[in-house]
N, C-alpha and C positions, 0 to 999 in steps of 0.2 A: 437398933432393932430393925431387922428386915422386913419388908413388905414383897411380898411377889406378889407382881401383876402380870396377869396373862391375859392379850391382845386377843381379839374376839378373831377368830379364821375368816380370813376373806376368801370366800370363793376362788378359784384362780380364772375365770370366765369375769368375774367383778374386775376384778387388777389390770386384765388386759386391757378392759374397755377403759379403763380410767389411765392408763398407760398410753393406749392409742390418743385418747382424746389429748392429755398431755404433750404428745409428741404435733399433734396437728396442729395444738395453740401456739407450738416451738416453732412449724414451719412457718405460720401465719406472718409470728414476729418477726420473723429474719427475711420473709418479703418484704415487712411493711419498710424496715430498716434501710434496704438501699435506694426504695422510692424517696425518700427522704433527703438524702445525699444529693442524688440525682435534681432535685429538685432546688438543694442549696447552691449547687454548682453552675445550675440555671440561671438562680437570682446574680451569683458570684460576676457570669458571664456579661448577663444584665449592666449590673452594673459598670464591671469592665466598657463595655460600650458607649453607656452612658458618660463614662469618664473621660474615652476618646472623645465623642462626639463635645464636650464640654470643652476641652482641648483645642479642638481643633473651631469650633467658635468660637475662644480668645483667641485665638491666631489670626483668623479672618478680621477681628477687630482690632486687633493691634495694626493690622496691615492698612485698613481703611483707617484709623488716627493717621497716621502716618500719610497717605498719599491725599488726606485732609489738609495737615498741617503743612504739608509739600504745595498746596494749592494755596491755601492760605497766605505763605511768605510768599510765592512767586507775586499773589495780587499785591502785596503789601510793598514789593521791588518796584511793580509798573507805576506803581502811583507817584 
């Protein structure tokens, strides 16, 4: 058994405004989206940094064991 329903007329002055506001909530979103990116690639960068600088402080430490252990045996020769 069929039922017909018939949708109540929307104004077309209604539709628009709910149309517009639709499309503004759309543009909202698709700014807030590449702030976001932007903002990982930040961290991304960050951290890349952080990793050199970590890097490059084991390396400095490796180099001072090293001209330690170089001071260490020469005293250990003179004696």
């Amino acid at each position: 058994r069929e039922v017909e329903v018939s949708l109540p007329k929307v104004p077309p002055i209604e539709k628009k405004k709910v149309e517009s506001k639709f499309k503004i909530l759309k543009e909202n979103l698709m700014k807030e989206i590449p702030e976001k990116t932007n903002k990982e690639k930040e961290l991304k960068l960050k951290d890349r940094r952080q990793l050199e600088k970590e890097k490059i402080l084991k390396k400095i430490q490796r180099e001072q064991e090293k001209q330690r252990s170089k001071l260490i045996s020469k005293n250990l020769s003179k004696m």
